[in-house]
N, C-alpha and C positions, 0 to 999 in steps of 0.2 A: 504493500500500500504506500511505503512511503515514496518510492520510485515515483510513485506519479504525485508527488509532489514537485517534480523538476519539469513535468510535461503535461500539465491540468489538458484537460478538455476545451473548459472555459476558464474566464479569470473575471473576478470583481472588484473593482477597488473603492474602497469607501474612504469617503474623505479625501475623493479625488479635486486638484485642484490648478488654477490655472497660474498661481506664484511661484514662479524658482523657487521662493524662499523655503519653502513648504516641501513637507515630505510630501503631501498629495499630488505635488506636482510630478515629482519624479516617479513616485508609483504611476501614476495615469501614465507618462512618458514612456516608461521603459514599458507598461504591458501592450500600451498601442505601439509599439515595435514589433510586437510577435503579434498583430489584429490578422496579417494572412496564415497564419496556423493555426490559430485559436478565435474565436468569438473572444471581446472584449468588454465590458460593461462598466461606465463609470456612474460612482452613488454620488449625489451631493444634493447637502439638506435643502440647498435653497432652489436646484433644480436648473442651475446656470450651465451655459455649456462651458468643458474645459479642453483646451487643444481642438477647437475645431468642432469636438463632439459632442454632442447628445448628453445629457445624464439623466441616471434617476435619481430621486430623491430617497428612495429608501433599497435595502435588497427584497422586500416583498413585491416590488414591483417590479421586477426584472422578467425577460420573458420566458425564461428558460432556467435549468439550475445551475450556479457557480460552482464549480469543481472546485477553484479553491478562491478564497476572497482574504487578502490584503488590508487591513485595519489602520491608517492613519487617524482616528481621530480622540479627544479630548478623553482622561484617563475615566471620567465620571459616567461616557455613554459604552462604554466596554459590557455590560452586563445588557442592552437592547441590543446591542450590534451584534455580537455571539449570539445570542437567541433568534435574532433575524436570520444572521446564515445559516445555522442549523436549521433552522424550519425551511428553511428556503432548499437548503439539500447540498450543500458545500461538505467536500470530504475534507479537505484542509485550508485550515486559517493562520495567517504570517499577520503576528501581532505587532506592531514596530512600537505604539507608542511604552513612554516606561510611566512608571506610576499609576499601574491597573485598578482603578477600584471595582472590587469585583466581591458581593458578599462570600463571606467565608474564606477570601482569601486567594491565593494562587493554585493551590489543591483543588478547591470547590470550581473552579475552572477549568482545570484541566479534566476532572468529574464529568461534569457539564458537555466537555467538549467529546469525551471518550466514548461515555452514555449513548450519543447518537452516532456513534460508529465511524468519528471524525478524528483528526489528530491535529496541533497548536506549534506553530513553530513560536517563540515568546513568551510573556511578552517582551518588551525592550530588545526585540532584533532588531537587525539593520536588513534585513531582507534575504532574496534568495537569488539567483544566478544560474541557468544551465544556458553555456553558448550553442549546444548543437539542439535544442526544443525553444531557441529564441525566447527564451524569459527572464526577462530583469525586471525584478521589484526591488530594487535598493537603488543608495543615496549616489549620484552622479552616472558616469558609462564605464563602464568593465570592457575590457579586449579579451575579446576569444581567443583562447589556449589551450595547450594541455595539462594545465595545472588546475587541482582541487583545491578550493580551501575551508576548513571547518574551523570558523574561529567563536571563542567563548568573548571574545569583545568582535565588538561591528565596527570599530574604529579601525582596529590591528589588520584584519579581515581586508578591509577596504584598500591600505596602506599597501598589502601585499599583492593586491589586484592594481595597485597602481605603479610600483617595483615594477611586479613581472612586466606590466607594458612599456616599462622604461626600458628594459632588456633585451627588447624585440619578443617579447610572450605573453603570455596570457593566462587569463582564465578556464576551465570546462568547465567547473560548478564553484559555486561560491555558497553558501549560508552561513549565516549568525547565529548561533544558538541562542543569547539572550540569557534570558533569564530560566529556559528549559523548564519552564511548568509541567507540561506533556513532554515531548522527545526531546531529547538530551542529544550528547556528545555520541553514544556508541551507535542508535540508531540511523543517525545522520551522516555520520563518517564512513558509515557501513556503504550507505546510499552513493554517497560520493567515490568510494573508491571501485563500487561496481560500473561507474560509468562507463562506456567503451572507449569515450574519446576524454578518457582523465587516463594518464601518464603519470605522475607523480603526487603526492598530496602533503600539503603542508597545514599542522594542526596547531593553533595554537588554545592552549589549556591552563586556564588561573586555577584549576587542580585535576587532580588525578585520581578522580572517583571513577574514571574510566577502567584505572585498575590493570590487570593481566588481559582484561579483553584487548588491550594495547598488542597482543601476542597474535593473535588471530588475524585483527584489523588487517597487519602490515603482513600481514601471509603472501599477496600476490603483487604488490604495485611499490613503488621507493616510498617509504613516508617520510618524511621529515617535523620532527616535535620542538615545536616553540615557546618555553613554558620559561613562567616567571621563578627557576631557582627551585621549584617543586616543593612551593613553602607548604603548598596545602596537605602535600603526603602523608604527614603526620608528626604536627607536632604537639607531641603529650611528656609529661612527665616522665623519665627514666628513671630506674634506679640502678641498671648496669652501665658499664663502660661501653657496650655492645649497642644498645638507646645511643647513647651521646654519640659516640663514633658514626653510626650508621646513618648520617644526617638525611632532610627530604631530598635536598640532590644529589648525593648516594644511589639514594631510592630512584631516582630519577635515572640516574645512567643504567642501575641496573637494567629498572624494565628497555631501555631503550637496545641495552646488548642482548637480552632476551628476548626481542622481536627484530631484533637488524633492524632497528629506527635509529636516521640521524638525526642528533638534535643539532639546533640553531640556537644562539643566544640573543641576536638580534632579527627584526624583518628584513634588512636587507642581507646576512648570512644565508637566512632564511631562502630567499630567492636564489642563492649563488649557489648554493647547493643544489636545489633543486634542478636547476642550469648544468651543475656538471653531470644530475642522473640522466638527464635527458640526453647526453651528450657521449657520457660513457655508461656503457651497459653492464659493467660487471665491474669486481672493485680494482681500486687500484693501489700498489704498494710504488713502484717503481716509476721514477718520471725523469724524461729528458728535459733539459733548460739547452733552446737554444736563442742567445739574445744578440743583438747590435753592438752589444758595448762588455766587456768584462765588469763592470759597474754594475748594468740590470744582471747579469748571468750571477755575480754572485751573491747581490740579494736577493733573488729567484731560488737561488739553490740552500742556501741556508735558512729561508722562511720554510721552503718546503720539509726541511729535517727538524727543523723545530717545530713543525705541526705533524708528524713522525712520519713523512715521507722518504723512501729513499729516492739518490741522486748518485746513480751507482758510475763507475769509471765503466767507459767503454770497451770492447775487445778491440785488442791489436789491429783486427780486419774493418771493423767500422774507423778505428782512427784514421789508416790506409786511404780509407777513402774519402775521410772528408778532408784530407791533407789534397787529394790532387783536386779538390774544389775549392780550397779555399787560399787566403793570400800566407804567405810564409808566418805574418807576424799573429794569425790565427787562435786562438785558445781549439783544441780537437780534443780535449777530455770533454766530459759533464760536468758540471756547464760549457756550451760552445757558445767560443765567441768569434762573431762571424767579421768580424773586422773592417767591415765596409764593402763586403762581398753583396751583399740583400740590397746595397743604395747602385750598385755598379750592374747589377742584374737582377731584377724581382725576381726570376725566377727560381733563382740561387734560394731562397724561402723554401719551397716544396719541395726543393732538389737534396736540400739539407738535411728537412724533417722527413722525408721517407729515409735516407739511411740511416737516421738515428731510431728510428721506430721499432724496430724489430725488435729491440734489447730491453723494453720498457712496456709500461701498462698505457702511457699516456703522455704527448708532448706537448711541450708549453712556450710557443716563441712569445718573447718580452721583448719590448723596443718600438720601432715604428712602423712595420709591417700595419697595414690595413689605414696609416695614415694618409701615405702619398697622394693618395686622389684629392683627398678632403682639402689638401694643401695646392696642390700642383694639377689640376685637370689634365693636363698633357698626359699625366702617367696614368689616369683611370681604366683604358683600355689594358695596358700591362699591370696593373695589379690585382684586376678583376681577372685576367687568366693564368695569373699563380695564385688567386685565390681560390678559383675554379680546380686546378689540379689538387690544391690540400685536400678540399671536398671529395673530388673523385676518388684520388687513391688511399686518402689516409680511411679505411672502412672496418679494419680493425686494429689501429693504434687509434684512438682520438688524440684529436690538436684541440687545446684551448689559447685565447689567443688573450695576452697585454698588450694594448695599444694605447701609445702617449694622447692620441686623439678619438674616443668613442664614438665616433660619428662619423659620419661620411657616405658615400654611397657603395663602398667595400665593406665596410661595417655593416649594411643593411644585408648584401648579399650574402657574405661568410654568415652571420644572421637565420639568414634566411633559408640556410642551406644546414642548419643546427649544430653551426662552430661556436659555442660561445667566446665573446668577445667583450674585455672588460677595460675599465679607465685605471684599473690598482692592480699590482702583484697582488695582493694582500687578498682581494675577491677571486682572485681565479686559485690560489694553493688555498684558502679556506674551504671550496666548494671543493675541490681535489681529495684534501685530507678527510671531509667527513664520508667520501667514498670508504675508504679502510676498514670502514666497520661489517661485519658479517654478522649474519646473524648465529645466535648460541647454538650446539647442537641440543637435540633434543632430550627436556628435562629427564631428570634421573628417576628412576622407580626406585622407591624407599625397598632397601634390600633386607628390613627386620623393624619390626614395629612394635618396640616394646612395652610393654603389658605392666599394671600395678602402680602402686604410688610413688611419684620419685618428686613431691615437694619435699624440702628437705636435705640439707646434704648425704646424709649416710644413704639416703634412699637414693638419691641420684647418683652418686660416688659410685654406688651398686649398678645402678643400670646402666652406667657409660662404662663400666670394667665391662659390662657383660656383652657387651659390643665392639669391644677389643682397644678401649681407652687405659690406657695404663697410666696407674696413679702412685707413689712412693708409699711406703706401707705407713701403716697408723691407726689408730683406733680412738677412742674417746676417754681421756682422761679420768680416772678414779680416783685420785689422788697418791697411788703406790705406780709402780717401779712399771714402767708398759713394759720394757723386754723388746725394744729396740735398739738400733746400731743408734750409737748418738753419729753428729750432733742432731740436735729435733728443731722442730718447728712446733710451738705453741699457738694456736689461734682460737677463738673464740668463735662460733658458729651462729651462722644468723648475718649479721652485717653483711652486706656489698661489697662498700669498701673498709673490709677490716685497719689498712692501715692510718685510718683517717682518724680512726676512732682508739688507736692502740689498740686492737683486737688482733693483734699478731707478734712475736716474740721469737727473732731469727737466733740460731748458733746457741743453742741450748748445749751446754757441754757435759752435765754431770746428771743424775738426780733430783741433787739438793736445789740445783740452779733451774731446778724443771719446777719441783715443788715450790719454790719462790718467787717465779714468774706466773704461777697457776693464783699463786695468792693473791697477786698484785692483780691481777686482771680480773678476777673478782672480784675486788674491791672498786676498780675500773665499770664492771662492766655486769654487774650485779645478774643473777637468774641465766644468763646463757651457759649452753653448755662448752665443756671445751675440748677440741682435737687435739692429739700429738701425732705427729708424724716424719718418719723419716727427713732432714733436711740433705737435697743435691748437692754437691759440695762439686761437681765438676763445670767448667766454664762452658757457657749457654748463650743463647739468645732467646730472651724473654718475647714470647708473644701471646696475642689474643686470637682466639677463637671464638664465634660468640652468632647465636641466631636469635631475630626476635621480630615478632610479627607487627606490620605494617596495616591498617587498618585499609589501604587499599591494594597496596603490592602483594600481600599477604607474606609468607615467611620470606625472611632474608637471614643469607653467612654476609657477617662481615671478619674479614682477617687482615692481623697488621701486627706491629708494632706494641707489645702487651707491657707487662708492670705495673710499677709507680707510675709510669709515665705516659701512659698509653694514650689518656685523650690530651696531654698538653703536645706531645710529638705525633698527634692523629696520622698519622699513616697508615690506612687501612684502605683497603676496597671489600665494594659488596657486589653480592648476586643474588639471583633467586634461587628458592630453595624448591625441591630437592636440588644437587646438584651431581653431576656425575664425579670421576676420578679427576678423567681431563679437564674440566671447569674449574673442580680448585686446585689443580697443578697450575692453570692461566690466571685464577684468583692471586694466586702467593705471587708470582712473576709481574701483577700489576701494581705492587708494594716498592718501595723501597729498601727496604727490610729485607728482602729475597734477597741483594748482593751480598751482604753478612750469611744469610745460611747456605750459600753455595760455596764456604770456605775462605770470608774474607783476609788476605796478608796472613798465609799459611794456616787457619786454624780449621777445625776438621771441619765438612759440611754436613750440615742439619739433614737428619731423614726426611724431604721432604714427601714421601709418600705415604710416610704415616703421621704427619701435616694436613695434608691432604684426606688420608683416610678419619682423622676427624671431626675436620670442617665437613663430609659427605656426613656424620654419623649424627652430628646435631641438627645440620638441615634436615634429615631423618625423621630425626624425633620430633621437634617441631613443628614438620608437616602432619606426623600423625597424631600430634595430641593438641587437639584443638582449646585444651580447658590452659594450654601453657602458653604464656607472652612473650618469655625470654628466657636463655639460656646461656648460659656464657662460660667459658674456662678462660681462669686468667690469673697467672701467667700458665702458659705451657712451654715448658722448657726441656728438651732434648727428650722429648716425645711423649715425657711426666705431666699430667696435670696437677697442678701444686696447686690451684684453688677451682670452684666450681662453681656455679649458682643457678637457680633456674627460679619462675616466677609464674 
């Protein structure tokens, strides 16, 4: 049903009007554009014509039913108007105005609207958008594209529909969500990225109550997610390290690695992205920099490595040959610098970038290629047929193109021919690098789902031994002689963070010094009980392990960087849980902390695969006990877990 929300039947708009100023205007506008594919009907109270046409004064008086009808007017007649169209026979209503008064509220509306077997894009959208069902009910003109947008503000939405037309692109669907009384983000985005003639989709989200459906959505078409920092994911009180660490935008890259979603930080990265899916079909790690000047080549080539592209040396046989093309004083590594070779023959451009292409995912000339014409008319004919041959033959390297000048009539063609072509390094290696990201392989099946109570530490201690977490020996305090290897560790049980609180008591070396530290800390820490266990005495690196459920991501591992220190040195990454072996062997390796336990300045390296094994075994647990929030080991050190907690 909601599909023909982009391709009504008929269209009505109420509060149709003959002012710029005025949303009626623009609604009346944009649906009498599409009057030769649809019937068109404008309401206005006082019965005036607008644009030329005809109106009526109410939707009862129309002569036939609205398929869907368009709402421009004042927030106080929103409860006549919805009852009008519904009586009248309208499947879908696009509410623009904000400030709905509507008894019983926004619920009671969408009630209302559902009841008669219709659906409500609003209220407070900015409207909707299909270029190939010619329909535009929003504020100004949108250019037909192959880009989707689904945005939670109409403003952002708009912006980016006016981006892409800056870029030589466009739009295929556009809607506002609004305020989502009735259909929200996942219905609409659904709709959008089924369209045949939508190519890539850019979401922008003020939260992420969308959740893991984010996994699905992005199953077939490039998405790209626009999101304010993912404040909304969840922020609640913690009481583990695991909470703090694992922040909303955490949560945010995770889902985004877990569906192969790129995110954008701004609208205009936003577009440049989008501009490079459309340009390169599959991802890319590797890229050539060929520029004008050793100047752009090596800012070209070191943006690109610091957004973690590589910018590999050439083989012997490519230098070969770009040595007998080019002048002596030449740069023929990566970056190449063409040295006045591309001003002394445009050709020399295509001629360049097919031999460099074979070695790379994607080439990137920087300099003044695609300017010449815009400058010099004389050269439009030759730079139009070396831009003609990049098109032809570059069909599986893409070329993205830097040009000092974004304009021109080579600009339009390269354009037009789906080269993107941009005024910054800075937008063509941004859009490049969020290619990099793949999507996760497929989540893990929890390999043991255990059973019984494990709030508590001895109960939980028990059930992660029993899953093959190994812990230093120890038992709980009596007051006499435990009958372990000293030195020990004394802790008090219950607290988080025991050390905050003195609830922990390291290098216990004797008995008496056991029994003196058990006193003190119940005098400290009155009513808890206390552990002795084993202390590690061998050198380590402290880390955390830790999963804890996201009200809309659902479980997350986060791993880093553990101790005392763990949230002031935050080094952690997270993902979604379950997770298989290889996820968290890629989890550890996106740390800092990994170059220490692969044996930093001679010292032995960390097992990371029973690191790894578990990080799999709390995302585990986590997934399967729904009544638990959080879990966390911390520190884990040389494959021990020396403290636990779970919530």
């Amino acid at each position: 049903m909601t599909e023909a929300l982009f391709d009504p039947r008929t269209v009505a708009v109420v509060g149709a009007s003959g002012d710029p100023a005025k949303w009626g205007y623009w609604l009346a506008r944009g649906a009498l554009s599409g009057a030769s594919r649809r019937p068109v009907h404008l309401v206005n109270a006082r019965g005036a014509d607008v644009l030329g046409h005809r109106t009526h004064r109410s939707l009862r008086d129309l002569p036939e039913a609205p398929d869907l009808v368009a709402m421009a007017t004042p927030p106080h007649t929103y409860e006549q108007v919805v009852g009008d169209a519904l009586d009248a026979g309208a499947r879908h209503l696009v509410a623009i105005t904000a400030g709905v008064v509507y008894p019983g509220g926004l619920p009671a509306l969408a009630a209302r609207v559902r009841s008669a077997g219709a659906r409500l894009v609003g209220p407070t959208s900015m409207g909707v958008y299909d270029s190939a069902a010619g329909l535009s009910l929003t504020w100004g003109t949108l250019t037909p594209g192959p880009i989707g947008v689904v945005s939670q503000s109409g403003s952002v939405g708009l912006e980016l529909g006016y981006l892409a037309a800056k870029e030589g692109l466009g739009l295929s669907r556009f809607v506002s969500v609004g305020d989502a009384a009735d259909l929200g983000v996942r219905e609409l985005a659904e709709a959008v990225v089924a369209a045949p003639h939508t190519r890539v989709v850019v979401l922008y989200l003020e939260d992420l109550s969308i959740g893991r459906d984010l996994i699905a959505l992005a199953g077939g078409k490039p998405v790209v997610l626009l999101t304010v920092g993912g404040s909304a994911a969840g922020r609640r009180a913690v009481t583990s390290h695991t909470g703090a660490l694992a922040t909303p935008d955490a949560i945010v890259d995770a889902l985004c690695r877990a569906a192969g979603v790129m995110r954008a930080r701004t609208p205009q990265e936003a577009i440049h992205i989008a501009q490079a899916c459309l340009a390169v079909p599959s991802p890319v790690r590797r890229v050539a920099v060929v520029a004008d000047s050793g100047g752009q080549g090596a800012i070209a080539a070191e943006l690109a490595e610091r957004l973690g592209l590589e910018v590999p040396a050439f083989a012997p046989a490519t230098v070969e040959a770009l040595r007998a093309l080019l002048p002596p004083d030449a740069g023929l590594s990566n970056p190449v610098d063409m040295a006045g070779a591309g001003e002394s023959d445009l050709a020399t451009y295509p001629k360049i970038t097919e031999i460099v292409a074979p070695e790379v995912d994607a080439v990137v000339l920087t300099g003044y290629f695609a300017s010449y014409a815009a400058d010099s008319p004389a050269l439009e004919e030759a730079e139009r047929a070396a831009a003609a041959r990049l098109a032809r033959t570059l069909t599986t390297r893409p070329c993205l193109i830097h040009t000092m000048r974004p304009e021109g009539p080579t600009v339009d063609f390269l354009r037009a021919a789906g080269i993107p072509v941009h005024g910054t390094i800075d937008a063509v290696m941004t859009g490049l690098s969020a290619l990099t990201s793949r999507p996760a392989a497929g989540g893990a099946t929890p390999a043991s789902r255990p059973s019984g109570e494990i709030s508590g530490y001895i109960a939980l201690r028990r059930t992660l031994m029993a899953c093959g977490v190994a812990f230093p020996a120890g038992l709980l305090y009596d007051g006499g002689d435990p009958g372990l290897a000293y030195p020990l560790v004394l802790k008090a049980l219950g607290p988080a963070h025991k050390t905050e609180v003195g609830g922990v008591v390291l290098g216990i070396a004797s008995p008496e010094e056991l029994h003196r530290a058990a006193a003190r800390m119940r005098e400290r820490l009155p009513g808890l009980p206390l552990w002795v266990e084993e202390q590690l005495t061998t050198p380590g690196v402290e880390l955390i392990v830790g999963a804890h459920r996201d009200p809309h991501a659902g479980a997350v591992v986060t791993f880093g960087a553990g101790g005392v220190l763990a949230e002031l040195i935050a080094d952690t990454a997270t993902a979604l849980a379950p997770l298989t072996h290889r996820q968290a062997r890629e989890l550890i390796a996106a740390t800092r902390v990994s170059r220490l336990l692969d044996g930093w300045r001679g010292a032995p390296p960390a097992d990371l695969d029973a690191v790894a094994q578990v990080m799999v075994v709390l995302g585990d647990i986590l997934e399967a006990r729904p009544e638990l929030t959080e879990i966390e080991i911390n520190p884990l050190k040389d494959g021990f877990a020396l403290d636990a907690y779970a919530s």
